[in-house]
C-alpha positions as CSV (number, residue, x, y, z in Angstrom):
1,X,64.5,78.7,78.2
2,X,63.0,75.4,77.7
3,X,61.7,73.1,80.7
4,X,64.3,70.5,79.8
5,X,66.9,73.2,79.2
6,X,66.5,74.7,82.8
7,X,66.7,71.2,84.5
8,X,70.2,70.5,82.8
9,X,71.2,73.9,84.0
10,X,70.2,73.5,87.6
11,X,71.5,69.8,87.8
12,X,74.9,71.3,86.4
13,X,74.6,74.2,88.8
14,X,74.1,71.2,92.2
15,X,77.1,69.0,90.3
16,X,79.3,72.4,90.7
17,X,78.1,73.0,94.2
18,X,79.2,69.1,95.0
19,X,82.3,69.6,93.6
20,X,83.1,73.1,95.1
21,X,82.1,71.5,98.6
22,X,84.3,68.6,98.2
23,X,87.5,70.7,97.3
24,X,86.8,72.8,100.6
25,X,87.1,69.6,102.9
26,X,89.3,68.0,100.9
27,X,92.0,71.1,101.0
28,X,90.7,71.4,105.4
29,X,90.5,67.6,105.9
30,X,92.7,65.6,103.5
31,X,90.8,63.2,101.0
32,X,90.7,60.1,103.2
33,X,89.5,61.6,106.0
34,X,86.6,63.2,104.1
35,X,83.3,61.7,103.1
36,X,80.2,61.7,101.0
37,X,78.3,62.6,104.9
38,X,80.9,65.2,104.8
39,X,80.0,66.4,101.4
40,X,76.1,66.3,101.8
41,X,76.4,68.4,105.5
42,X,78.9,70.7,103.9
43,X,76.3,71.8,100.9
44,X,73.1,71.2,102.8
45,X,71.8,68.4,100.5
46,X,71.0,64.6,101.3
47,X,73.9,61.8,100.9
48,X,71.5,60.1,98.2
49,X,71.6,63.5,95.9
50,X,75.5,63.5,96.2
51,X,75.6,59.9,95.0
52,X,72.9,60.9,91.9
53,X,75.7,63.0,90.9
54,X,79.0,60.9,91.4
55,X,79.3,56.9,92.4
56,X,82.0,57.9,95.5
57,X,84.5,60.8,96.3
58,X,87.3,59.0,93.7
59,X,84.9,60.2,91.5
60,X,84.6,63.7,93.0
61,X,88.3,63.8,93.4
62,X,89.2,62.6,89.4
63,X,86.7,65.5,88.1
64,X,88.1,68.3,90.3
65,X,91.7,66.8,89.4
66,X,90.7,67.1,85.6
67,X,89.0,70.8,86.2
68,X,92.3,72.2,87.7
69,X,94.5,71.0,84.5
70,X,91.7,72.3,82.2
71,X,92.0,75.8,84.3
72,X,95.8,75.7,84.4
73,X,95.5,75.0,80.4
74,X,93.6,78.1,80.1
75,X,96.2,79.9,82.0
76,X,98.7,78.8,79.8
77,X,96.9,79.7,76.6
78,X,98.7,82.6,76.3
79,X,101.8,81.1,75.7
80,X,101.4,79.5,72.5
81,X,101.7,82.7,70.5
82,X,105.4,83.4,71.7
83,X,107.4,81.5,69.3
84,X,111.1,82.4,70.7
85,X,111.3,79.1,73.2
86,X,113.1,81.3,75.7
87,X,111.1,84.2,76.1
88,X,108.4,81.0,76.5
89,X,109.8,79.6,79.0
90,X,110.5,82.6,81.1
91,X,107.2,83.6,80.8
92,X,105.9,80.4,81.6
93,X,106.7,80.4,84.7
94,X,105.6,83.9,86.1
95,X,102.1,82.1,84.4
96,X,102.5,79.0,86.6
97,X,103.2,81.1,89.7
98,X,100.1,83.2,88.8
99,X,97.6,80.4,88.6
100,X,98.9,78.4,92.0
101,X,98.3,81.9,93.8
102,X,95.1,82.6,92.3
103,X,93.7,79.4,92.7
104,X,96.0,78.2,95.5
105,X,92.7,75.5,96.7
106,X,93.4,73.9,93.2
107,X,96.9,74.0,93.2
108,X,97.2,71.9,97.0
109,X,94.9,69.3,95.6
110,X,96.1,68.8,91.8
111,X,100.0,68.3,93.6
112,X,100.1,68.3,96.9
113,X,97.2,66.1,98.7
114,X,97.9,62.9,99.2
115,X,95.1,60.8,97.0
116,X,93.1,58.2,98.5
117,X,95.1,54.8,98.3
118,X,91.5,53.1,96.8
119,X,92.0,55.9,93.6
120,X,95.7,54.9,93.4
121,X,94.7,51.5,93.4
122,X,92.0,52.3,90.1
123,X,94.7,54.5,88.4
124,X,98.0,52.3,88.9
125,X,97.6,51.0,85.3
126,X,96.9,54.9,83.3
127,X,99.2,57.2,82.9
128,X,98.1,60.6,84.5
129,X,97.4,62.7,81.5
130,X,97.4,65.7,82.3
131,X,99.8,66.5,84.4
132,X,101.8,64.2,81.2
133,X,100.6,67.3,78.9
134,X,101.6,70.2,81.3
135,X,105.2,68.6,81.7
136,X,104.9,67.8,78.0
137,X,104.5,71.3,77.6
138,X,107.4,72.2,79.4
139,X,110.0,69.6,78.1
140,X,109.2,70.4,74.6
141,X,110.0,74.3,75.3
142,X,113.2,73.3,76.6
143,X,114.7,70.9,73.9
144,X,113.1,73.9,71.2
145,X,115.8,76.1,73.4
146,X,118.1,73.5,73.5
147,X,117.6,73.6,69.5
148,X,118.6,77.3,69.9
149,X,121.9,76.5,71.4
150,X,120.7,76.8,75.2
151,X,121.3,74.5,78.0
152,X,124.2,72.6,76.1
153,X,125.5,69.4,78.1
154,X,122.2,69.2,80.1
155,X,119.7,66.5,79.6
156,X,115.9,68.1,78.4
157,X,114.0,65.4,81.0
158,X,115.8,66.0,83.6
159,X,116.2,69.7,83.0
160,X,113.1,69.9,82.8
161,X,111.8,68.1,85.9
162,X,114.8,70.5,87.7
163,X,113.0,74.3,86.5
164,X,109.0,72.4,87.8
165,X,110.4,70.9,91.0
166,X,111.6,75.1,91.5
167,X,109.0,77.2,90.4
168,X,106.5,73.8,92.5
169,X,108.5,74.0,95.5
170,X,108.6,77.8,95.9
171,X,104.8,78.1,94.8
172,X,103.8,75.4,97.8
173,X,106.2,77.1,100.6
174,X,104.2,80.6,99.4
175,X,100.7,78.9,99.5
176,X,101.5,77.2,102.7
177,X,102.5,80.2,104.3
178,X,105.9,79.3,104.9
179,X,107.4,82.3,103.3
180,X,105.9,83.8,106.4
181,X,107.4,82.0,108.7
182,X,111.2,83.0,108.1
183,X,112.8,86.4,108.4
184,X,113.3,87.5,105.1
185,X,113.4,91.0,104.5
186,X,110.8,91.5,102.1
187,X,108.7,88.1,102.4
188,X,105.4,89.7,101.0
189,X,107.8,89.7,97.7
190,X,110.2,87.1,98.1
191,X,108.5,84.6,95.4
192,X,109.0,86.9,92.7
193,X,112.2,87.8,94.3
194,X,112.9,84.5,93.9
195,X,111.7,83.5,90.5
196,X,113.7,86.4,89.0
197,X,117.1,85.1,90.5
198,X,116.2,81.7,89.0
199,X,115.8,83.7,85.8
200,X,119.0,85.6,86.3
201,X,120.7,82.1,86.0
202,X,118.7,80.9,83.5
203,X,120.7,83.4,81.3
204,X,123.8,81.9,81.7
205,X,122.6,78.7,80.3
């Protein structure tokens, strides 16, 4: 390995180290009440070599948004080879589920921490594109079943917003331990419990 080859590799090696810092606080402390101090003290380094790396923690935050699409995209991978939309969609998502609990860090901050208004501010004027491509994704599965003869009478958008909103809302009350927190007689299973009743009625459609 070349000089100039092992200096790229260790400056990639601190950038990952920023970024897996940042994530930590940002998941314990929320995004606005973290900062580049934060950062620094969390990974042992100065503020100024955080800054080298990334201009302020909008930055930090947009690159660690973009990493956790590119890893959910991985997950979903798999997918494109089934070419019946159903069997697609049913698998898709058991594939979603896996990746929030897997990577349940990832999952809070690419949907459910709130971003810094400052970032809101810079972004008001793009559209969010990935999370444009996952849905993408997912409404394009739909109207191929609704091709199929499926979901007749329903509309594909909203449809579609309906089945993320589910499998979203049971993956956060699982990763936020709220599962936990109710008697259910079997709560160490209850999210697959759950997803398979949702498929049950996805059946019927």
């Amino acid at each position: 390995m070349s000089i100039s080859e092992r200096k790229q590799k260790e400056k990639e090696a601190l950038r990952l180290l920023i970024l897996n810092g940042a994530k930590k606080l940002f998941v314990e402390k929320g995004i606005e009440y973290t900062t580049i101090r934060n950062i620094a003290d969390e990974i042992n380094y100065s503020v100024g070599t955080v800054y080298v790396y990334f201009k302020d923690k909008n930055a930090i935050f947009h690159d660690l948004h973009s990493i956790g699409f590119q890893e959910l995209g991985q997950y979903f991978n798999e997918l494109f080879k089934i070419e019946d939309p159903m069997k697609r969609l049913r698998k898709m998502g058991f594939v979603y589920i896996k990746f929030a609990m897997e990577n349940s860090e990832m999952y809070d901050l690419m949907f459910n921490l709130k971003a810094p208004m400052d970032y809101l501010e810079e972004q008001k004027n793009n559209l969010w594109p990935e999370g444009t491509e996952t849905y993408g994704y997912l409404k394009k599965t739909v109207e191929e079943c609704m091709k199929q003869g499926h979901f007749n009478g329903h509309n594909s958008e909203a449809l579609s917003f309906m089945i993320w909103s589910l499998v979203h809302g049971m993956c956060c009350l699982e990763i936020r331990h709220r599962t936990k927190g109710i008697k259910f007689s079997s709560p160490e299973t209850i999210l697959s419990e759950g997803y398979n009743e949702y498929l049950k009625i996805l059946e019927k459609l």
